[in-house]
C-alpha positions in Angstrom: 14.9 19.7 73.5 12.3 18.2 75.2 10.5 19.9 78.2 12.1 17.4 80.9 15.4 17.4 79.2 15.6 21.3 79.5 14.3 21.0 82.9 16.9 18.3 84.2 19.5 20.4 82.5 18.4 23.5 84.1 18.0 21.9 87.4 21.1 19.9 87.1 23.4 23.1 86.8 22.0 24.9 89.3 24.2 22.8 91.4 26.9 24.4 89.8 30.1 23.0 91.2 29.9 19.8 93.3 28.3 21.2 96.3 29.3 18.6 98.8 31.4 17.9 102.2 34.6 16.7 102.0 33.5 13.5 102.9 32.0 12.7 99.7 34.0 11.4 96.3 34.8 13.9 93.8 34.5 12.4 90.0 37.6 13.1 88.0 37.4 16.8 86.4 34.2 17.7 88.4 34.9 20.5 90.8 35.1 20.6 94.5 33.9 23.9 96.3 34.2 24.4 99.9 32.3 27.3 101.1 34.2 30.2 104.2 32.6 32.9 105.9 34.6 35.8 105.9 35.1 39.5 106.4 32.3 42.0 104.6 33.7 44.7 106.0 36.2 47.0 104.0 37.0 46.1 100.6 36.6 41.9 100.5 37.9 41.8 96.6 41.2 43.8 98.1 41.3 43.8 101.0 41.4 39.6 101.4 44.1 36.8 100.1 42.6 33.3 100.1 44.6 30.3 98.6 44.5 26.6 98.9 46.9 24.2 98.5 45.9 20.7 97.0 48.3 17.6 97.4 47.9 14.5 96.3 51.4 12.3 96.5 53.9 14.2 94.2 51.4 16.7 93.0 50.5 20.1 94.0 48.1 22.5 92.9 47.6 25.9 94.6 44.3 27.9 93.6 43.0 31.2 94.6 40.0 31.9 96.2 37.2 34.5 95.4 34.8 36.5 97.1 31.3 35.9 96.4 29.5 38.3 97.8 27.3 38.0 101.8 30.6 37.4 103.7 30.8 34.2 101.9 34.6 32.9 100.4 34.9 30.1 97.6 37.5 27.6 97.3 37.2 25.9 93.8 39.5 23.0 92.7 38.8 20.7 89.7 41.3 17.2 90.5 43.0 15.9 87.5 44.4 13.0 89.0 42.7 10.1 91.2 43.2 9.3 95.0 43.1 11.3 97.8 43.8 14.7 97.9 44.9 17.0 101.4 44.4 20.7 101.1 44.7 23.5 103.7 43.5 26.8 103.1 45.6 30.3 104.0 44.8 33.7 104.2 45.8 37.6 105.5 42.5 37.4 107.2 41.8 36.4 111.0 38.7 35.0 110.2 39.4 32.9 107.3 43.3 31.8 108.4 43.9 28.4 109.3 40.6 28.0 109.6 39.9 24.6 107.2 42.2 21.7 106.9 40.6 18.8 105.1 40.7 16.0 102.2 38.7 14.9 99.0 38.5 11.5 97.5 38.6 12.2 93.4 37.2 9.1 92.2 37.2 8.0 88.1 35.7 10.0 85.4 32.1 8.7 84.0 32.2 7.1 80.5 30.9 11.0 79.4 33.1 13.1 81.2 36.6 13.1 78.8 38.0 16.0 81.0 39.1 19.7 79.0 40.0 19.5 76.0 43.7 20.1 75.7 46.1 19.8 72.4 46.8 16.3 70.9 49.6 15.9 69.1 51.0 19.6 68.1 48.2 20.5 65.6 44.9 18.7 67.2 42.5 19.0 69.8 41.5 16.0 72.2 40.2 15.7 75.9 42.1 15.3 78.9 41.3 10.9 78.4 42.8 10.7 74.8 39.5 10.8 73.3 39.4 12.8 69.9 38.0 16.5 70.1 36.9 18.2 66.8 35.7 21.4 67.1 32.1 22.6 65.5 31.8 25.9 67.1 29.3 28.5 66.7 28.9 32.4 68.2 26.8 34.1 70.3 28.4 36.9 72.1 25.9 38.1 74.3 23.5 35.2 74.9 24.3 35.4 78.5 23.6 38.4 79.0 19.9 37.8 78.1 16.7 37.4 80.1 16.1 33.9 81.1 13.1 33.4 78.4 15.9 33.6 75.5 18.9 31.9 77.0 16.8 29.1 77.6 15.6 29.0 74.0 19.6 29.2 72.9 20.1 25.9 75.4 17.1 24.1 73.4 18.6 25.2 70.2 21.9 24.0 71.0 20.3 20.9 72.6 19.8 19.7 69.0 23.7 18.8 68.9 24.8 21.1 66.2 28.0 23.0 67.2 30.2 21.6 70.8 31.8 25.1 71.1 30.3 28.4 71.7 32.0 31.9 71.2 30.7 34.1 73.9 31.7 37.3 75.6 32.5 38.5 79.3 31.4 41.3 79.3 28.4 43.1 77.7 28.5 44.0 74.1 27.2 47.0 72.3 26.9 46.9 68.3 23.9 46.8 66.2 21.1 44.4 67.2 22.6 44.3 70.7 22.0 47.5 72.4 20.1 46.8 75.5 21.5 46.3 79.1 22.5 43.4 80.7 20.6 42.8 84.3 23.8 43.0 85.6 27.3 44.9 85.5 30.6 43.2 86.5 31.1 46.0 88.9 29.8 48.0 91.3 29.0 51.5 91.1 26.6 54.0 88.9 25.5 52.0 85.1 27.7 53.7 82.4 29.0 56.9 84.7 30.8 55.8 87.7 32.1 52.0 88.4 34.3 50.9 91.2 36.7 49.0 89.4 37.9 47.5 92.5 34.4 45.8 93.3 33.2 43.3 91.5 29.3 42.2 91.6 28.9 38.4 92.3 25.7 38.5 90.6 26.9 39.3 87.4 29.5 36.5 87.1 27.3 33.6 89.3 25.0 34.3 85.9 28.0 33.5 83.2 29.2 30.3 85.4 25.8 29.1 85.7 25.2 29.3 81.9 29.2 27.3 81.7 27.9 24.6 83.8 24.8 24.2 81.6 26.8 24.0 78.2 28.9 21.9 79.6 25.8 19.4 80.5 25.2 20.0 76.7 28.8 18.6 76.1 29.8 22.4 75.0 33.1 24.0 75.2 32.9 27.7 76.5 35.2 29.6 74.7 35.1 32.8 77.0 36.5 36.3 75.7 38.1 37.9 78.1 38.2 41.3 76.3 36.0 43.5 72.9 36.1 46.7 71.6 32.2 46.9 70.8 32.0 48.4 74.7 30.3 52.2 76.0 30.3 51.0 79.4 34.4 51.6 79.8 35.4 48.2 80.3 37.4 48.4 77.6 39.5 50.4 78.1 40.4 49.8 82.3 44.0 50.3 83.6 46.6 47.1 84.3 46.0 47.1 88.2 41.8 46.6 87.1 42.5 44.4 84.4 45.0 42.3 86.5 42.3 41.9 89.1 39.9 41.1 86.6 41.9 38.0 85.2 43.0 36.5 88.3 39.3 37.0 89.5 38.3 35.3 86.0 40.6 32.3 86.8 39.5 32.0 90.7 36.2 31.4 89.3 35.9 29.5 85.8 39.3 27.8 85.9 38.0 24.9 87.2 35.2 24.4 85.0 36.5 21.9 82.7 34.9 22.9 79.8 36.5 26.4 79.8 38.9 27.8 76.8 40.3 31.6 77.1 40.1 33.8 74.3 42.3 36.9 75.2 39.9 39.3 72.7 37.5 39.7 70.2 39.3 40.9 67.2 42.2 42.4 69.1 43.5 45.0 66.5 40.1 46.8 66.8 41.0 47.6 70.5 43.7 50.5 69.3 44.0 51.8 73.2 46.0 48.3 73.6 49.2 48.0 72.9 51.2 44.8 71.6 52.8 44.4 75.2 49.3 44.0 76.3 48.1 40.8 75.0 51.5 39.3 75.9 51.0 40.1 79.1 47.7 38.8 79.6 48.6 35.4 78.0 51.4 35.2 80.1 48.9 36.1 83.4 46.4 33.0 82.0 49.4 30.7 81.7 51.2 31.5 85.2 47.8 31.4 87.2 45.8 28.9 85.3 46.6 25.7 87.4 44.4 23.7 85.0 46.7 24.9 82.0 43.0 25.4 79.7 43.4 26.6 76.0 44.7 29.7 75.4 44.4 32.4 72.0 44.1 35.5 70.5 41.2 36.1 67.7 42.0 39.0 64.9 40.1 41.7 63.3 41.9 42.2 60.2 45.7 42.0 61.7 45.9 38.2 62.5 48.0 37.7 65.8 51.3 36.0 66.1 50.8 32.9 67.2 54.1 32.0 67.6 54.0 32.7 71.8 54.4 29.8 73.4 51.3 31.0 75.5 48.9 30.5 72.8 47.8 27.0 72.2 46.2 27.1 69.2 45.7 29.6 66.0 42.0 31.3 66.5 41.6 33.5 63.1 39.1 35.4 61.5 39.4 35.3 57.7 37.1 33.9 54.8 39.9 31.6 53.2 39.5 28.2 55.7 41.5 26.3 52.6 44.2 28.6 53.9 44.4 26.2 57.4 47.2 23.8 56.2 49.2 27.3 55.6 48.8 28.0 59.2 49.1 24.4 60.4 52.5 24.7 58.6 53.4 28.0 60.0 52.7 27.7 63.7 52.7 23.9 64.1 49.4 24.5 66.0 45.5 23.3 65.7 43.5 25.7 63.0 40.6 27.6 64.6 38.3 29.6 61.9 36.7 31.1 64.6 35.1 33.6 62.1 34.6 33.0 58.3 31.6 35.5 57.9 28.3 34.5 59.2 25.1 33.0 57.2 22.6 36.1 56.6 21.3 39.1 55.2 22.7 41.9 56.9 24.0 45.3 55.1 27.4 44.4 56.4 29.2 42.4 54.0 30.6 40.0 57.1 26.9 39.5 57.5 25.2 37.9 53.8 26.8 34.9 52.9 24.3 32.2 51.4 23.6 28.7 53.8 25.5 26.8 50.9 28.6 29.2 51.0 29.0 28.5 54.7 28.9 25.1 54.2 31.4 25.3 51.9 33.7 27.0 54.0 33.2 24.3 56.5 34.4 21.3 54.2 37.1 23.5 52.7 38.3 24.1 56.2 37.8 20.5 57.6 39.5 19.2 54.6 42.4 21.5 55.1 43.5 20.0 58.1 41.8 22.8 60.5 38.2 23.6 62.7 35.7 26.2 61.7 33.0 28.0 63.7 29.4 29.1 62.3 27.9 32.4 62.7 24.2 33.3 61.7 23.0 36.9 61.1 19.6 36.4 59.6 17.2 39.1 60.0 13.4 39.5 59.2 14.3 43.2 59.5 13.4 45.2 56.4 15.9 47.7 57.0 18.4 45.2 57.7 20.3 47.8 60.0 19.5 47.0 63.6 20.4 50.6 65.2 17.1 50.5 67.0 15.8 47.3 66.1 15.0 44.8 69.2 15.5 41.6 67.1 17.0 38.3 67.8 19.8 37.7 65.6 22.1 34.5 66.8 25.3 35.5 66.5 24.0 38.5 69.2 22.0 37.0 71.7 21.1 33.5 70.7 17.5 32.4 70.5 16.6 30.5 67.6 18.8 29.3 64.6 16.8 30.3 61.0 19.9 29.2 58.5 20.3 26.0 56.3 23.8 25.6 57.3 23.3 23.7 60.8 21.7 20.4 59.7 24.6 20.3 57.6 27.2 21.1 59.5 26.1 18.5 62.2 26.1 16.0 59.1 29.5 17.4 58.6 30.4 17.1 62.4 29.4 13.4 62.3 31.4 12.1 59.6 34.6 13.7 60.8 33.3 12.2 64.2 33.3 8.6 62.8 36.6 9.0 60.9 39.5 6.6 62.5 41.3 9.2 64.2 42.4 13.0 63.4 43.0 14.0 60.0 45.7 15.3 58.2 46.4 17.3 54.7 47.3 15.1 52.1 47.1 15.6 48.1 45.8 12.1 46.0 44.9 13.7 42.8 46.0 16.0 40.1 48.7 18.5 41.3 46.6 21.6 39.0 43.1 20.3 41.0 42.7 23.1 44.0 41.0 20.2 45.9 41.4 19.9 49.7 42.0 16.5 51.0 42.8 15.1 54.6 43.9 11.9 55.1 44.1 8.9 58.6 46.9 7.1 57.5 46.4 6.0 54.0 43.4 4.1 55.6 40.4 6.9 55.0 40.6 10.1 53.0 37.9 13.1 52.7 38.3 14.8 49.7 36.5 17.8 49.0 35.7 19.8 45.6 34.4 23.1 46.7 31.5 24.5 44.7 33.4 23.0 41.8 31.1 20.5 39.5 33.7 18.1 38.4 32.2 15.0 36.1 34.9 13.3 37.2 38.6 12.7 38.5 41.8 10.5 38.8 42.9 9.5 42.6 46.5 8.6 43.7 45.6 6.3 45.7 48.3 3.8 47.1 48.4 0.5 44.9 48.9 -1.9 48.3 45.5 -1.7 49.6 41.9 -1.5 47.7 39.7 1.3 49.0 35.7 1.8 48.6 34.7 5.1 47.8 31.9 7.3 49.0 30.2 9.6 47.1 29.2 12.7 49.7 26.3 14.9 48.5 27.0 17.8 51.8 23.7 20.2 50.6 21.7 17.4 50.2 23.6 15.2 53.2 23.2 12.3 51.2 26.1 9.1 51.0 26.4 6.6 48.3 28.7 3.9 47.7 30.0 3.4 44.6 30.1 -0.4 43.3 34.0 -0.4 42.6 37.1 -0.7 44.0 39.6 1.5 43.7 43.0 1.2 43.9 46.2 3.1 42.7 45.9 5.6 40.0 42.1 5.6 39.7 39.6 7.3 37.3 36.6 7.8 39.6 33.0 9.1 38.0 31.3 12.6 39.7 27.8 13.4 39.5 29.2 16.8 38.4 27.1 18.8 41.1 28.7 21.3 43.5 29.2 20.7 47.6 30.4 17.3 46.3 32.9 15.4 48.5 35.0 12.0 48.7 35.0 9.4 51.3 37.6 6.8 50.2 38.1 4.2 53.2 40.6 1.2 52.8 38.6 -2.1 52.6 39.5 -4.5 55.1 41.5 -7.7 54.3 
């Protein structure tokens, strides 16, 4: 990214929400903020109840407020619907009761603001304005927990528009190649000996937000995760009455961000203190007090979760088999998240090594299975590979720089299922013995894929109504040629015989 691109973006979200008086429009899906003084005496994050309710003819929407710290109160509210909206804030608290009545103009949405992304459709993604979403996520769980220097190198990186999703962690993480502090701690009290679970530090969150505001400049989605085992600090393992506080505090404060998706855990069967009740009840906590209604899931270790809860919007899966989505897509009748497939690297763990070309290939096997797939990178300069004291930057840890060959051609990836007609869908238009994965628009454009297979060359089913002109996709070398036929019905089409190969077969106009 340029030097005054990075600047603006920086600058830009330092105004995190819309910062303005009531007097001033509100763009559709932007967020208003009004700012109380308060109580600091006592316990604020206990001790105080602050709602808001927001009307706008037939609707209403009641939010919760948050203490930020300084005597200061936040009211946050992201309007979904244009016109004028009256709100009145209430509280338990002399100070703060009755003491703001007021409106908001919510105006509409920019050509580049779609809203969140929601699902389209049962088993696709698309933003809040109809517009298409396909996911091209990546993971860095720690990046924000950085120092400014490398979380501004991740923003430059990400600049380059590979991925529009990132993976990324509440709370601090502590695993190999991510053992130092944060600046910050979520709560109050003594580092690693003696939190107050019952105060939260401002500081520590007003960092995460920030860093949501600025992905979504970037056009990101933030898929937050509310809860990990890889934790020595004990925030792992809090009671309900914390853990309750913590969500609802969560939601008072990221909620309105548009660009906000909740992931209940990071591999969820690795966190063996939690019982099943557990995640049940904190999907059904995201979907009672969400007022926005944002994306909900629950990513696996090795048990993959039930996705069957009418909580969870979509399936969010750690496994190396993407060809495996149209399974799930037939199961739970839900979008296909690979949210891990392994990572591109050189690690001694074995989640850690694949090749650049293998996760490439799990990318077009996955796409042209009817589901989404995230990236991961774990390369290390290292010679021990181990990372149990090393300080190094690895991506999928704290962000930085990318190193892989898989990026570039994911992004070429990313754009062709971006110019595709509309969302895709499984389909079979060849050989029944041929493990092949193929999604389909309609019988108007296919994208066929052949693995690491080298086929010379292949027959097509291809409906005999309509002639279609077929596109040779080279996805290593991110190459597209048109062949000089037609094709039409059963079809013998010519391969170059090379692996990463894939079909674009698009129905010629009349």
């Amino acid at each position: 990214m340029k030097k005054t691109l990075l600047a603006t973006l920086i600058a830009s979200s330092c105004i995190l929400p819309s910062q303005v008086s009531a007097q001033q429009p509100i763009e559709k899906w932007r967020i208003f903020e009004t700012t109380l003084k308060g109580p600091s005496s006592g316990n604020p994050f206990t001790d105080t109840q602050l709602t808001a309710e927001f009307i706008n003819e037939q609707d209403t929407v009641v939010v919760s407020g948050f203490y930020d710290g300084d005597g200061l109160y936040k009211i946050r509210f992201m309007p979904q619907k244009e016109g004028r909206w009256n709100y009145a804030i209430s509280s338990n608290s002399k100070q703060l009761k009755g003491k703001k009545k007021g409106h908001i103009v919510c105006t509409p949405a920019k050509p580049t603001n779609h809203g969140p992304v929601m699902v389209q459709d049962s088993v696709y993604f698309g933003y809040a304005d109809g517009t298409p979403f396909y996911p091209f996520g990546t993971t860095c769980y720690a990046w924000v927990h950085q120092n400014d220097t490398l979380i501004d190198q991740t923003l430059e990186t990400l600049s380059n528009g590979y991925f529009n999703k990132m993976r990324m962690c509440i709370f601090p993480k502590s695993y190999n190649w991510n053992l130092n502090e944060p600046e910050h701690y979520p709560f109050e009290g003594e580092a690693l000996k003696d939190w107050d679970y019952t105060r939260f530090n401002p500081k520590y969150f007003q960092n995460i937000e920030h860093r949501v505001a600025q992905l979504d400049s970037l056009g990101i989605e933030a898929d937050l995760i509310i809860f990990h085992p890889y934790d020595r600090w004990g925030f792992g393992s809090m009671d309900r009455e914390t853990e309750d506080r913590y969500i609802n505090y969560l939601i008072a404060r990221f909620a309105p961000y548009k660009n906000v998706w909740w992931s209940m855990a990071n591999e969820y069967d690795f966190m063996t203190n939690k019982p099943a009740e557990d995640w049940v009840h904190y999907l059904d906590m995201f979907a009672k007090n969400d007022p926005y209604g944002h994306l909900s899931s629950v990513h696996n270790g090795s048990v993959v979760y039930d996705f069957s809860d009418p909580n969870i919007t979509h399936a969010s899966i750690q496994n190396a088999n993407t060809f495996e989505a149209k399974d799930y897509l037939k199961r739970y009748k839900k979008p296909v998240s690979y949210d891990e497939c392994r990572y591109e690297g050189n690690i001694y763990l074995s989640w850690g090594n694949l090749t650049g070309k293998e996760m490439v290939n799990k990318f077009w096997q996955g796409v042209c299975s009817g589901g989404y797939v995230t990236h991961g990178e774990t390369l290390s300069s290292d010679t021990d590979k181990l990372g149990e004291k090393s300080d190094e930057v690895l991506w999928w840890s704290k962000g930085g720089v990318l190193r892989g060959e898989s990026p570039e051609r994911i992004k070429f990836l990313r754009d062709i299922v971006k110019a595709s007609p509309g969302h895709l869908a499984p389909t079979v238009i060849y050989e029944w013995w041929m493990p092949y994965p193929c999604v389909t628009y309609n019988e108007e454009y296919y994208l066929l894929y052949f693995n690491r297979d080298q086929p010379a060359s292949i027959y097509l089913f291809l409906p005999e109504t309509a002639n279609y002109n077929v596109d040779v996709i080279d996805a290593w070398d991110m190459t597209i040629t048109r062949l000089d036929s037609t094709y039409s019905g059963n079809s013998l089409v010519q391969l170059p015989g090379k692996e990463l190969t894939a079909l674009r077969i698009v129905k010629v106009e009349e």
